[in-house]
C-alpha positions in Angstrom: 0.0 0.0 0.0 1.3 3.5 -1.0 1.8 6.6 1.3 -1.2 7.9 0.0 -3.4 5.0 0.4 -2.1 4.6 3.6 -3.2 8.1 4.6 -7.1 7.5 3.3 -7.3 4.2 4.7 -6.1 5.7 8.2 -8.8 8.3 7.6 -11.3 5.8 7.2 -10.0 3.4 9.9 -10.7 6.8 12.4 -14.0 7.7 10.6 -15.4 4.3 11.6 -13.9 4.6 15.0 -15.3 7.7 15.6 -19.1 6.8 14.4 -18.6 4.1 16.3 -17.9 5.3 19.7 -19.3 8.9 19.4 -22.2 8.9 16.8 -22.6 10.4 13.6 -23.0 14.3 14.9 -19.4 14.1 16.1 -18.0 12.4 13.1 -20.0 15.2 10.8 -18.1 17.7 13.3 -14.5 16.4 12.9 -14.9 15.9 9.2 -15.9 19.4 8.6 -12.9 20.4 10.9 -11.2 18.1 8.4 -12.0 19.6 5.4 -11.4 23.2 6.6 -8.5 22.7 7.5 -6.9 20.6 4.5 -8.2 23.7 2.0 -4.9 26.7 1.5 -5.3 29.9 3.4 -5.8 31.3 -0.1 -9.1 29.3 -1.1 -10.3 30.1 2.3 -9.4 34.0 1.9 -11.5 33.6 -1.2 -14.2 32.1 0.3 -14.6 34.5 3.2 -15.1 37.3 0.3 -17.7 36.0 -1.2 -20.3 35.4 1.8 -19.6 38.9 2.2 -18.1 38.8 5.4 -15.8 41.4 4.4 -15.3 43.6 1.1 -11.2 44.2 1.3 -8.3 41.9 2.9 -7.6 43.9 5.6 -11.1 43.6 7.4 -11.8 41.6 10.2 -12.4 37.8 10.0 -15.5 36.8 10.2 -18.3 38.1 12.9 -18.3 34.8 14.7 -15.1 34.9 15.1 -14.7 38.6 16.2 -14.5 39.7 19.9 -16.5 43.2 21.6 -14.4 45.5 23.7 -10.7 46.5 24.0 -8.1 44.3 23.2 -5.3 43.3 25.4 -3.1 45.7 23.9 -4.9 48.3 25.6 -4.3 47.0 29.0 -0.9 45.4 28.6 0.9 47.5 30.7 -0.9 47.4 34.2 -1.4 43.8 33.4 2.0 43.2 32.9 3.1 45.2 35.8 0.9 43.2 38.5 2.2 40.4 37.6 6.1 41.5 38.1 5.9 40.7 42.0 5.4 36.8 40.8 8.7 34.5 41.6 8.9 32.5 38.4 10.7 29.6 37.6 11.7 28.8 34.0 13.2 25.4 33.3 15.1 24.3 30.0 15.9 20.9 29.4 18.8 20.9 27.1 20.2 17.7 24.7 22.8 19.2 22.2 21.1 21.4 19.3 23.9 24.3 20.5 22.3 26.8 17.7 18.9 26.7 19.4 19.8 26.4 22.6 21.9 29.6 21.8 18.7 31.6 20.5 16.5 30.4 23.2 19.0 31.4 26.2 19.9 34.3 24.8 16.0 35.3 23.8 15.2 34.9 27.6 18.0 37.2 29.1 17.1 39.5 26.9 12.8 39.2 27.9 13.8 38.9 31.5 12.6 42.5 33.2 12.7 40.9 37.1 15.0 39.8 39.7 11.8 37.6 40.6 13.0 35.1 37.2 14.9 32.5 37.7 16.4 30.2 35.0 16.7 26.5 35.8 18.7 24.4 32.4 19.0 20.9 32.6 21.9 19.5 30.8 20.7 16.2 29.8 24.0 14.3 28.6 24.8 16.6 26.0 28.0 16.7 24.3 31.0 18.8 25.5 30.6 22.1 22.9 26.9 22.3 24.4 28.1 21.7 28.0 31.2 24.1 28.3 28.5 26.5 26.5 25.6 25.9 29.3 28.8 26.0 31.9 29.8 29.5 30.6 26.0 30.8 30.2 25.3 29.6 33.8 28.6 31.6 35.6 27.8 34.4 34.1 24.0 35.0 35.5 23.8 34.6 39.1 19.8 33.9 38.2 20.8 31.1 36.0 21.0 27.9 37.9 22.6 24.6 35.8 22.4 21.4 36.6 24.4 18.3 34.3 23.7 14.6 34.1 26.3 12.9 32.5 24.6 10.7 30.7 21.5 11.8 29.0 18.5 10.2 31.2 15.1 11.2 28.8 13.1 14.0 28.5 10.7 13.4 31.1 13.0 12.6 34.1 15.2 15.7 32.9 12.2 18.1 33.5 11.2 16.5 36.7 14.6 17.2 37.7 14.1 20.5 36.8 9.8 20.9 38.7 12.4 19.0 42.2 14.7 22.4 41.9 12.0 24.5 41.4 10.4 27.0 43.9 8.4 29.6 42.0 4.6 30.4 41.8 4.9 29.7 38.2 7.1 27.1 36.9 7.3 27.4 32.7 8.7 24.2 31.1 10.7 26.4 28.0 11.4 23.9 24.9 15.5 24.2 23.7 14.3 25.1 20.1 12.0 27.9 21.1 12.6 31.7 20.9 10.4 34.1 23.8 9.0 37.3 23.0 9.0 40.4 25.2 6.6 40.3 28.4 6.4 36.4 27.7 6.4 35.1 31.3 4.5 38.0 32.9 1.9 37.5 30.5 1.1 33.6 30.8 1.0 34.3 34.5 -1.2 37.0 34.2 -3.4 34.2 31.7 -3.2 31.6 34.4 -3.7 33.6 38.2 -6.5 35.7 36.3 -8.6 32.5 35.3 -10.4 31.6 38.0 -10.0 27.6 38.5 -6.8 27.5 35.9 -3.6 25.7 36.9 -1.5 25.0 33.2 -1.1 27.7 31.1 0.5 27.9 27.3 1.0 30.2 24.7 0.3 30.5 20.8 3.3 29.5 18.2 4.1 28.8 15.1 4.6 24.5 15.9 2.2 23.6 18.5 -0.7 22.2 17.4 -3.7 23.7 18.1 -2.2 26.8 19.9 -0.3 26.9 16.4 -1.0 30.1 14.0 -2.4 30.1 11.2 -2.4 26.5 10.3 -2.9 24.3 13.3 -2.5 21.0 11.2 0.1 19.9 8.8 0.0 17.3 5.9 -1.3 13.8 6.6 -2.5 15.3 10.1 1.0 15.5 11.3 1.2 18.8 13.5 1.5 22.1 11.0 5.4 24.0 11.5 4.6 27.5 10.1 6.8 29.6 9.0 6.5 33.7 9.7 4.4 35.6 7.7 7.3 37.0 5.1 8.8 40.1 6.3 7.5 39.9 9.8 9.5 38.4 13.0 8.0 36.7 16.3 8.0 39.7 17.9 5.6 41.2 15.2 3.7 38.2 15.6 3.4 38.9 19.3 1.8 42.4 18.8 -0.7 41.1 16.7 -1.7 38.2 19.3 -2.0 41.0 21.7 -4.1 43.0 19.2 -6.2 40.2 18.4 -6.9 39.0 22.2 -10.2 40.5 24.0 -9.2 42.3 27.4 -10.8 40.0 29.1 -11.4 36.8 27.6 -8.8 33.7 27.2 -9.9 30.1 25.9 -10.3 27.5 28.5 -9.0 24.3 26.6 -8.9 20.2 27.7 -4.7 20.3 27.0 -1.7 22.6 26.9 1.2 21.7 24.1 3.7 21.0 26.1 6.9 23.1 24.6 5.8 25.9 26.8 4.1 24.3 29.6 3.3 26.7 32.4 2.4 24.9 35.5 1.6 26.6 39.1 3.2 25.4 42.2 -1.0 24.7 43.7 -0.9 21.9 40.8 2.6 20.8 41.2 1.5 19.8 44.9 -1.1 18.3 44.4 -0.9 16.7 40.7 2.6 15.7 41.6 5.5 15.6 38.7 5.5 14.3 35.1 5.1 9.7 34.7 8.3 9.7 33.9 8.1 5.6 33.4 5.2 5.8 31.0 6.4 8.6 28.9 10.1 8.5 29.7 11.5 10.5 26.2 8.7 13.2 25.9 5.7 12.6 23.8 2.6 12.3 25.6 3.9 13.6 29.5 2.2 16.7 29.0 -1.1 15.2 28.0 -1.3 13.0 30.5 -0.3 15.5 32.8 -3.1 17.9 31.6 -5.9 14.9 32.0 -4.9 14.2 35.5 -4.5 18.0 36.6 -8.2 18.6 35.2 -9.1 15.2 37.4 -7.9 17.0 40.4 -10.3 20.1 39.4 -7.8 22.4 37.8 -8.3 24.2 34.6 -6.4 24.9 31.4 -6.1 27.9 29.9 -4.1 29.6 26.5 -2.3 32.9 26.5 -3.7 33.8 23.5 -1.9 37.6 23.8 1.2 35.4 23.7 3.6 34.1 20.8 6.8 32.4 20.9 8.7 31.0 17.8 9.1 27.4 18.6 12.1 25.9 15.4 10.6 22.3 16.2 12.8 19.4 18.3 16.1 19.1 16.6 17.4 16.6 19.7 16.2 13.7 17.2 15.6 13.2 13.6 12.5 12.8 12.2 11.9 9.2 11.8 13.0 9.1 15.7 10.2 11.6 16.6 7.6 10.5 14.5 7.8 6.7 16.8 8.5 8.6 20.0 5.4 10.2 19.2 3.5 7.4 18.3 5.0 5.3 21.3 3.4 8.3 23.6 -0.1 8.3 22.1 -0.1 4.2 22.8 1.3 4.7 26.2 -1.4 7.9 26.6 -4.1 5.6 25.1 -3.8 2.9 27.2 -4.0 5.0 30.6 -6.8 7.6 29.5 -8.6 5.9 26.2 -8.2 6.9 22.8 -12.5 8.4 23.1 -11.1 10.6 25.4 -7.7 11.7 23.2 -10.2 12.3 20.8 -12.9 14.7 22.3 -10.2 16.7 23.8 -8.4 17.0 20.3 -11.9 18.2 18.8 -12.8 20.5 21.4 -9.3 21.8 21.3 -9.0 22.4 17.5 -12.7 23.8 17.4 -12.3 26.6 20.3 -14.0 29.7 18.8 -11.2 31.7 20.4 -9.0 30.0 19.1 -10.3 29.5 15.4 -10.7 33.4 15.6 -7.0 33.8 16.3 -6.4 31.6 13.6 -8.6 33.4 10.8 -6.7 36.5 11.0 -3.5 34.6 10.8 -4.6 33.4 7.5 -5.7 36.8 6.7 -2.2 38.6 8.2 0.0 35.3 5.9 -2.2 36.0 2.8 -1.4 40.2 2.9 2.6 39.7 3.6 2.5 36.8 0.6 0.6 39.3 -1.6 3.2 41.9 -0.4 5.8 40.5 -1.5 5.0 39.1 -4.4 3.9 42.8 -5.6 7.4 43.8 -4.5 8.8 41.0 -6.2 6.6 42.1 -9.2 7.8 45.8 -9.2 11.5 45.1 -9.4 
């Protein structure tokens, strides 16, 4: 069987599985989703002109989407400020990938804007470049606290090493390949200590499933890796999240991506740390530790005003991902069932918030392609 049979038939296989176990109004649900989101931005842009939704690209997205009131632009400031008393704890687990790792250390020093942030890196067994880099990095902070095993022990256990050192109100899991933008922290605390109930908090990106912008899904459902709208950088894209964000409204969602994984010291006592035996390289910890924090009565919530580049792992190739990946949905499956995977990927992907935030993306992508290929045009 060919790739692209392969692909149907796993379509079909999940069709049947879904009628199955959820009826036919959910699997009428997902295969809209389906088709919405295998159609280009362009077809879509085209689409929304001629309902009439809008009459020029640089309109709104559609009113369903749209939120009332000032956006969170307007109140950034004193939001940001109340939140500058908080004692956070950011912890990066680190496995070679020295160009990233550069990037992301030197993205955070240069976001921090309180004494109250401290850096916790994990040195998982990386090799010596990366280690004598991490050394240097770490003497010359006295906020940056580093910590080496010798021989690399797994994702999972790395970042529990890194939740044992930790001390803060708000303790952020930061992936290696991932660059933050300006007010980052202060902002996903503000998301998670103003939600009543909330206890996990994450941002949007460019690689993170369904807090990914604009495309949240890739080919042959594999997670989408966007690139930037041409000529703008992640800072840009984080003005226009804060733009785009009501005041005072943030999604409450079923799971939080886990390469920027915001987790408060309330859920940390009482959830515990990640299963580091059932998920012991990554790839599934997150999920399962988002089902059993919203057991325990805690809620989830996305910093929508929020965007941070994320390059996508380069600690393993591709082939290795894709079967850590699929290892952790077997291992995810078999301790929460694949019904429940399922609703929370639906209700995830179908969050009006969300979907909003992910309209104008198209719309933002579609002006800078048009841009440039003008530009291109002219000279």
């Amino acid at each position: 069987m060919g790739i692209r049979m392969r692909y149907y038939y796993h379509i079909v296989v999940t069709g049947i599985a879904v009628i199955r176990d959820e009826g036919w109004g959910s699997f009428w649900a997902i295969f809209k989703e389906w088709l919405l989101q295998n159609t280009s931005p362009t077809l879509k842009l085209l689409w929304w002109r001629s309902t009439g939704w809008f009459s020029r690209a640089g309109d709104a997205v559609p009113p369903c989407y749209q939120h009332a009131g000032p956006s969170y632009m307007d109140v950034r400031g004193e939001r940001i400020a109340a939140q500058q008393h908080r004692e956070i704890d950011i912890i990066v687990c680190v496995h070679n990938a020295l160009e990233d790792v550069k990037l992301c250390l030197a993205s955070i020093r240069r976001t921090r804007k309180t004494e109250r942030q401290r850096l916790i890196i994990i040195d998982d067994g990386s090799h010596r470049t990366t280690a004598q880099y991490l050394k240097e990095f770490a003497a010359s902070a006295s906020w940056v606290e580093l910590h080496r095993n010798d021989q690399a022990l797994g994702y999972t256990k790395a970042a529990n090493q890194g939740l044992a050192a930790s001390s803060g109100e708000l303790v952020i899991l930061l992936n290696s390949d991932t660059i933050v933008t300006d007010g980052w922290a202060e902002k996903m605390a503000d998301a998670v200590f103003s939600t009543p109930g909330a206890g996990i908090v994450g941002p949007m990106s460019n690689a993170a499933q369904h807090q990914s912008i604009p495309e949240h899904r890739g080919s042959k459902d594999q997670t989408a890796i966007n690139q930037l709208p041409p000529g703008l950088t992640a800072e840009d894209m984080n003005r226009y999240c804060e733009q785009w964000t009501a005041a005072h409204s943030l999604p409450e969602v079923p799971r939080v991506h886990g390469f920027c994984f915001g987790v408060t010291r309330e859920v940390i006592k009482k959830v515990g740390f990640f299963d580091e035996h059932s998920f012991p390289n990554g790839y599934g910890e997150e999920y399962d530790y988002c089902f059993r924090a919203a057991d325990a009565g805690f809620g989830l919530v996305i910093a929508t005003h929020t965007f941070i580049f994320h390059a996508k792992s380069r600690s393993y190739s591709d082939p290795a991902r894709l079967a850590l990946t699929q290892a952790g949905l077997e291992a995810l499956a078999r301790r929460h069932g694949r019904a429940r995977i399922r609703r929370t990927v639906r209700s995830a992907q179908q969050d009006p918030i969300l979907r909003g935030l992910r309209q104008r993306a198209w719309i933002l992508a579609s002006q800078c392609s048009a841009a440039q290929t003008s530009t291109h045009r002219d000279e």
